[in-house]
Residue, then its C-alpha position, 0 to 999 in steps of 0.5 A: x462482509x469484511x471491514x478493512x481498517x485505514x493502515x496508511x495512505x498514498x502520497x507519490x507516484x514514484x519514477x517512470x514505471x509507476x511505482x506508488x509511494x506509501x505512508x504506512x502505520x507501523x504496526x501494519x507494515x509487516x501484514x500487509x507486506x506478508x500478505x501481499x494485497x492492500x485494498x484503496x478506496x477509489x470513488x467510495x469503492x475499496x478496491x484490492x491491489x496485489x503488491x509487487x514491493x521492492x525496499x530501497x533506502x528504508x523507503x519502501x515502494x509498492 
């Protein structure tokens, strides 16, 4: 089994198309952003996402 460890959490869904807004431990950032999935604990279960992210302002939107 795979133990995922917390790198973050989401606090803003961002503009119309949905665009989730996240706080992410820096020392992650570049892993998960080189990966390209991050998984979320919805109801107890970790669900994986695969990431679309684009970088505005030094904020980046996923």
């Amino acid at each position: 089994m795979i133990q995922l460890i917390e790198a973050g959490h989401s606090y803003k869904v961002h503009a119309i198309k949905g665009e989730l807004k996240l706080s992410l431990d820096a020392n992650f950032t570049n892993d998960i952003l080189q990966q390209g999935l991050l998984f979320f604990n919805l109801d107890g279960n970790d669900v994986p996402f695969l990431l679309n992210p684009i970088e505005l302002k030094r904020t980046l939107y996923i």
